[in-house]
Each structure stands twice: as structure tokens, then as C-alpha cells.
C-alpha positions in Angstrom: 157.4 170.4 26.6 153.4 170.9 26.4 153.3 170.2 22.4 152.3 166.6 23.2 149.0 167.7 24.5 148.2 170.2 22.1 148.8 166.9 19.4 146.9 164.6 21.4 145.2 161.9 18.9 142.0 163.2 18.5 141.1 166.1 20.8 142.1 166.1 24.3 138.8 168.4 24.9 136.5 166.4 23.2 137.4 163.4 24.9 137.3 165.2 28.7 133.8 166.5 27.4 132.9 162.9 26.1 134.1 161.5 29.9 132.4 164.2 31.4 128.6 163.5 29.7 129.5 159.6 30.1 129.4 160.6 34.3 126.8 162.5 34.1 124.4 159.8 32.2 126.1 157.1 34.8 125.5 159.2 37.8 122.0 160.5 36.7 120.8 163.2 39.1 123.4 162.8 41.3 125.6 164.4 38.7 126.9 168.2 39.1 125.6 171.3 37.6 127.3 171.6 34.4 127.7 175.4 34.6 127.7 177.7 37.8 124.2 178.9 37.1 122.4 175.5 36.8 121.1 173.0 39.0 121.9 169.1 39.0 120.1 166.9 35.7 116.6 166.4 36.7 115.5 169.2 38.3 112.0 170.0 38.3 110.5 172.2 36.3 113.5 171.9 33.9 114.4 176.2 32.4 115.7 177.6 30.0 116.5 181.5 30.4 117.5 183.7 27.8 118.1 187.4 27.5 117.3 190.1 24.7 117.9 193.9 25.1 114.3 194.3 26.1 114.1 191.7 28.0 114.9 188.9 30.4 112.8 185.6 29.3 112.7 182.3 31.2 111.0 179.6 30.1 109.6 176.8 32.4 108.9 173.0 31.6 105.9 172.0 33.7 103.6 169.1 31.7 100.9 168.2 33.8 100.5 171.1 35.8 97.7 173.1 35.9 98.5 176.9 35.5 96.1 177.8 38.3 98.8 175.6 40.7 101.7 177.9 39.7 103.0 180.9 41.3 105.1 183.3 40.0 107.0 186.0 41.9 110.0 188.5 41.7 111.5 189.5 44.8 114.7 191.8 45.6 116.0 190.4 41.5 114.9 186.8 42.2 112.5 185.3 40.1 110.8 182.2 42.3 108.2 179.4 40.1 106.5 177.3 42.4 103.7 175.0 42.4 102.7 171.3 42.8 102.2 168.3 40.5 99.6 165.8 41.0 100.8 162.2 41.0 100.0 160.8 37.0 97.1 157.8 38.2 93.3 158.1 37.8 91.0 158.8 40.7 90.1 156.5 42.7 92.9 154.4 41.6 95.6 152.2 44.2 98.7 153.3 44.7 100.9 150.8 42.2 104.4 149.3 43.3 106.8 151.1 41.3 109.6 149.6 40.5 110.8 152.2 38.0 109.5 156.2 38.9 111.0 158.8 36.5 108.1 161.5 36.3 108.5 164.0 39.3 105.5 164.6 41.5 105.1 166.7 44.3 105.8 170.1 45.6 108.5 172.6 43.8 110.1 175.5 43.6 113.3 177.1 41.3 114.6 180.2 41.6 116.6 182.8 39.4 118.4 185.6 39.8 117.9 188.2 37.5 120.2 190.9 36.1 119.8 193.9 38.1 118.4 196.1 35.0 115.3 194.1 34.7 112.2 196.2 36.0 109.9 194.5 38.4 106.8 195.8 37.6 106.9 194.5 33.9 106.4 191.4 34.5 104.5 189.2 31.8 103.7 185.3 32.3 101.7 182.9 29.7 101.3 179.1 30.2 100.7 176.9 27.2 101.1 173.3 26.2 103.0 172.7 29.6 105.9 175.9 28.9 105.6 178.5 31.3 106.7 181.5 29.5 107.7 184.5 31.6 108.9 187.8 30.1 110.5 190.4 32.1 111.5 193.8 30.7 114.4 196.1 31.3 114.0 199.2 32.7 114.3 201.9 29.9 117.5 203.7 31.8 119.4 200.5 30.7 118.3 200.2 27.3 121.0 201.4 24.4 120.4 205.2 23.5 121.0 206.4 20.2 122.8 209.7 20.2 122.5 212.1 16.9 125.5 213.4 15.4 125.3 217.3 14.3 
């Protein structure tokens, strides 16, 4: 009864995951999260957040802001990144009429939540060329331990 969809000309799952990135470039930011732990397209600073078994490491898109305007903290396993990005026009300078705006200015803040193995207090974070890279380690009761066979 279901073989017709399982033969569908094509694939049926690349064409609901062609629909699905034509809505999301159509509805911009207004667009859903595509996966339970991220936010909505255009989200600022954009993340990406990996995990090795050492460590937890989350890595934060901010061009244009200065490292000394960013503030890092890990509370109760949430990892906060806030700060504030200075409008992009010379000082001194009039406020121009946009009629198109796509860089983000103003005040932010992203949060994420962190495994529950990660250990607070080893907490590493270096800012270059606009990535804010932030390394947190696992406690060492969670890493893998090697047992010897005698």
C-alpha cells in the first residue's frame, strides 16, 4: 500500500528538505529553528558548538566587536555570551535612511546549555579575527578510563 512512496520519482526526502530550505530563504528570520537546539536564521552572534571527549567547544561569530565588550559566563551548566555591537558608521557621521539593514547592531545575548560532565572552573576563551572561541573541559570522573587486563 506504501510502496508508492518509497518509489516516489526522485526522493520524497530530498524534495520535503528542498521545500523546507525554499521557506526558510522566503521567510528569512522569521523561519523556525531547524533542529530543537537552535535558534531562528539570523541570530546574533551566529555558534557553532562541538564536543570532543575533553572538551565542550563553542565557537562564537562576532565581526565588529571588540573583545573587551564581550562577556562570558557559566552558570548552573549554561553557558551565556553577551556583549554589544557598535552601529558600522564613522564618528561624527548622520544617521543615513536605510532602506536595506542586514548587519545586526545593538545589545545581545545567546545562551547554551552544556552537558552536565563539563567542569566549570576550566573554562578557556580566545577572541580572534571576530570568532570567539571558548573551550570548556570535562571533569576527569567522566573521561574514558582504561582498565589493564592481568
Amino acid at each position: 500500500m506504501y510502496e508508492s512512496l518509497l518509489n516516489f520519482p526522485g526522493s520524497l526526502f530530498a524534495e520535503l528538505d528542498r521545500l523546507q530550505r525554499d521557506m526558510e530563504q522566503a521567510f528569512g528570520v522569521l523561519a523556525p529553528p531547524s533542529s530543537i537546539r537552535a535558534v531562528a536564521t539570523g541570530a546574533f552572534p551566529a555558534i557553532n558548538v562541538g564536543s570532543t571527549p575533553t572538551s565542550v567547544e563553542v565557537y562564537a561569530f562576532a565581526p565588529g566587536v571588540a573583545p573587551s565588550g564581550l562577556d562570558v559566563q557559566v552558570d548552573r551548566g549554561v553557558l551565556t555570551v553577551s556583549g554589544e555591537r557598535a552601529p558600522a558608521r564613522a564618528e561624527g557621521e548622520e544617521r543615513p535612511a536605510y532602506y536595506a539593514n542586514e548587519r545586526f547592531a545593538g545589545r545581545f545575548k545567546r545562551t547554551v546549555s552544556l552537558p552536565e560532565d563539563v567542569d566549570p572552573d576550566r573554562v578557556e576563551a580566545h577572541y580572534r579575527d571576530g570568532v570567539l572561541c571558548i573551550s570548556i573541559a570535562r571533569r576527569q570522573s567522566a573521561q574514558p578510563k582504561r582498565i589493564e587486563i592481568k
